[in-house]
N, C-alpha and C positions, 0 to 999 in steps of 0.2 A: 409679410405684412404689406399686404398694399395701401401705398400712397395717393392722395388722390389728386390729380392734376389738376393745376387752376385754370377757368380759361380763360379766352384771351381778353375779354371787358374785367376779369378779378385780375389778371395780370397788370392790367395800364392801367390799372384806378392806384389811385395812391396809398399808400403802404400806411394803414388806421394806428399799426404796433407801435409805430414810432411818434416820439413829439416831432409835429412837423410844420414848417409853417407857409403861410400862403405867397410867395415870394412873384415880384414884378419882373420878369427877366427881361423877357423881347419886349422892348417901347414899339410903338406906333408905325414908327419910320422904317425900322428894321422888318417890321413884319409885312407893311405895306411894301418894299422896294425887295423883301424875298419873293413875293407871288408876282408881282409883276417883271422881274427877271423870270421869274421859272416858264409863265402864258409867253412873254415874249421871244425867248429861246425856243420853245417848242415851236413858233408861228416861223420862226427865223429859218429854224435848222430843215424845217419842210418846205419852205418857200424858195430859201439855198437850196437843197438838194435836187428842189424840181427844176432851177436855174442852169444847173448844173448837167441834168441829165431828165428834161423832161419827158414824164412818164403819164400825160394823161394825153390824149389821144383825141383833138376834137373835130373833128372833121365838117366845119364849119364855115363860108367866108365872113363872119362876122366876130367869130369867137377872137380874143387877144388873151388869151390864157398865161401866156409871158408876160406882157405888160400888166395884169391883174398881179401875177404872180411877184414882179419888180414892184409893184407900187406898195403891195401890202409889206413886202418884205422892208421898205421906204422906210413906210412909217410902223413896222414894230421895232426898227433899229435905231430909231429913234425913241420909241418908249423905254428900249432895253439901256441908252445911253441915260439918259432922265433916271433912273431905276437905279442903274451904276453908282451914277452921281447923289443920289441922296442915300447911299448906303455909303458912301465914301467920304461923306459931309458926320454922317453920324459918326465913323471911325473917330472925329474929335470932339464930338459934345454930346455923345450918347452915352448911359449909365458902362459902369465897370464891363461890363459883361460886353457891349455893343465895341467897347472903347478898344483901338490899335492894340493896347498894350495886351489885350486879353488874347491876340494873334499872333504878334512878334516872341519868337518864344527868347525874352531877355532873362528870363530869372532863373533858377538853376531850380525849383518848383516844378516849373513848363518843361524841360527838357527831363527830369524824373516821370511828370507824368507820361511824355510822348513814350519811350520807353513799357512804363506798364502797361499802355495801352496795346503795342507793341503785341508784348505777352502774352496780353487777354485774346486777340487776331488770332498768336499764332498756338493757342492753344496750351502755353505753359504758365499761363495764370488763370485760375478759376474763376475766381472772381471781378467783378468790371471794380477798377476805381471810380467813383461814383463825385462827380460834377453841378455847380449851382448852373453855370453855362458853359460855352463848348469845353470838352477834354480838348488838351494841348495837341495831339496828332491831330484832330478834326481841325482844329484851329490855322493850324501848318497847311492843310490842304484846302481849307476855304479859302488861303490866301494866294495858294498857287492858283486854286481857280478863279480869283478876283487880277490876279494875273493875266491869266489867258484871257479874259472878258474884258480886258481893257486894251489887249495886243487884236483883239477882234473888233473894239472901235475904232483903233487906229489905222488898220488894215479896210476895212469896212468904208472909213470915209474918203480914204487913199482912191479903194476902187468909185467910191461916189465922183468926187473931184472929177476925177479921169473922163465921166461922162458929163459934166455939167461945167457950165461955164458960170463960178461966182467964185468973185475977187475973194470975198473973207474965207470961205473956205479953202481956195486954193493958199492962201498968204497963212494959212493955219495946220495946214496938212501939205501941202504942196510938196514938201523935203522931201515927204517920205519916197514917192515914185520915182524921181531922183537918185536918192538912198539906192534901193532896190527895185528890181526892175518893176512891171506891173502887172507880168505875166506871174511871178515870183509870189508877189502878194497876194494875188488871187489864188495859188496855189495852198500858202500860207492860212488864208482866210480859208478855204474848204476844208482842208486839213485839222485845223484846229475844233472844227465843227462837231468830228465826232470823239473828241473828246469829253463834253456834253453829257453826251446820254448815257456815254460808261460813269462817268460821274454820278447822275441821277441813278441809276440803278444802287450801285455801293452807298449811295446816302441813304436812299431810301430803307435798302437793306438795314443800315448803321442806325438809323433812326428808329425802325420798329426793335432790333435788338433793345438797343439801351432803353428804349420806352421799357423792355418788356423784363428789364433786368433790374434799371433804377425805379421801377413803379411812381415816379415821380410827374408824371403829366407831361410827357414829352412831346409826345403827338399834337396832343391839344394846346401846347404852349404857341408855337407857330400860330394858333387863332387866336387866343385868347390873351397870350403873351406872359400868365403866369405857371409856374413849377412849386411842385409843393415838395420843399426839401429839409430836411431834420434839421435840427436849430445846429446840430453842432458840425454839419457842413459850411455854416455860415461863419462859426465860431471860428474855428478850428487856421483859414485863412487870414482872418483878421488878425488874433492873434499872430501867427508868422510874420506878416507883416510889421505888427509891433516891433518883434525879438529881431527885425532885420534880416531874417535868416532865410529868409526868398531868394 
């Protein structure tokens, strides 16, 4: 008997079978300070790279391909900083889902999940555990990458300092070259860069999976900011909470 395969618009639309309901996940901020990291890292990690090892070839006396290439990199390192910051502003007065606590895995709930998610990777769980916002392992990993995005401002401004002469940022950063050397940091600072893109690749991946596993509006949540998910995935946490058993 053949079965017929759904495709992929019946896959990512939302699952009709179920009571389901129209839930607000991603606020504003959170969706505005993801896109605007994602444009500014990609503008970063090519304008680094070309600093690094320039690869365009212009054979020009007027062209400054470097300095074009320093000034943009300038100022998206400053959008990506701005970006940061109001995604790190929301960590304490964004809804449940946006909130620190939804990242820190404190409750013995968040370390079950990361586990089955574990599982579902590695292929000895069929099924995905299915989430209102991030599964616990995603959550764990957006933090190590909120990690490295803040160890890339700190390095980033270290290397700024070094070339520019202003009292508040050297009286703000200034330690750090000090700390470690400058040659180190900048090592540090390229290094961590392609970190990045293996990142975006496995989310992206991890993305259209679970879109295409939870039917719940995953893809589309990032614009729109809503997920349509069964009342009793709503339920179901609330209650634990009640019975303390988190």
């Amino acid at each position: 008997m053949n079965v017929a395969t759904p495709s992929w618009s019946e896959s990512r639309s939302p699952d009709t079978t179920r009571d389901v309901v129209r839930v607000y996940v991603w606020e504003l901020p959170v969706r505005a300070s993801h896109w605007f990291i994602v444009i500014s890292v990609a503008v970063l990690a090519f304008t680094g790279y070309y600093m690094h090892n320039p690869f365009i070839d212009v054979r020009s006396e007027t062209a400054y391909v470097m300095g074009t290439m320093r000034f943009i990199h300038l100022l998206a390192g400053f959008v990506f900083i701005a970006a940061f910051f109001l995604r790190f502003y929301w960590f304490f007065v964004g809804n449940e889902w946006s909130n620190w606590r939804a990242f820190v895995p404190i409750h013995r709930s968040q370390w079950r999940g990361m586990g089955r998610m574990v599982e579902y990777y590695t292929f000895f769980r069929k099924n995905i555990a299915h989430h209102v916002g991030h599964n616990a392992l995603a959550a764990v990993t957006y933090m190590l990458m909120f990690t490295l995005m803040f160890i890339q401002i700190l390095t980033g401004l270290a290397l700024y300092s070094y070339t520019v002469s202003n009292r508040g940022l050297t009286f703000f950063i200034g330690w750090l070259p000090r700390l470690i050397d400058i040659s180190n940091l900048r090592l540090i600072h390229f290094c961590i860069m392609f970190a990045f893109p293996i990142f975006v690749i496995h989310h992206v991946y991890s993305a259209v999976l679970v879109s295409w596993e939870e039917r719940n509006g995953l893809i589309e949540s990032i614009y729109t900011g809503y997920k349509f998910v069964p009342e009793a995935e709503i339920e179901e946490p609330e209650a634990a909470r009640r019975a303390g058993i988190e």
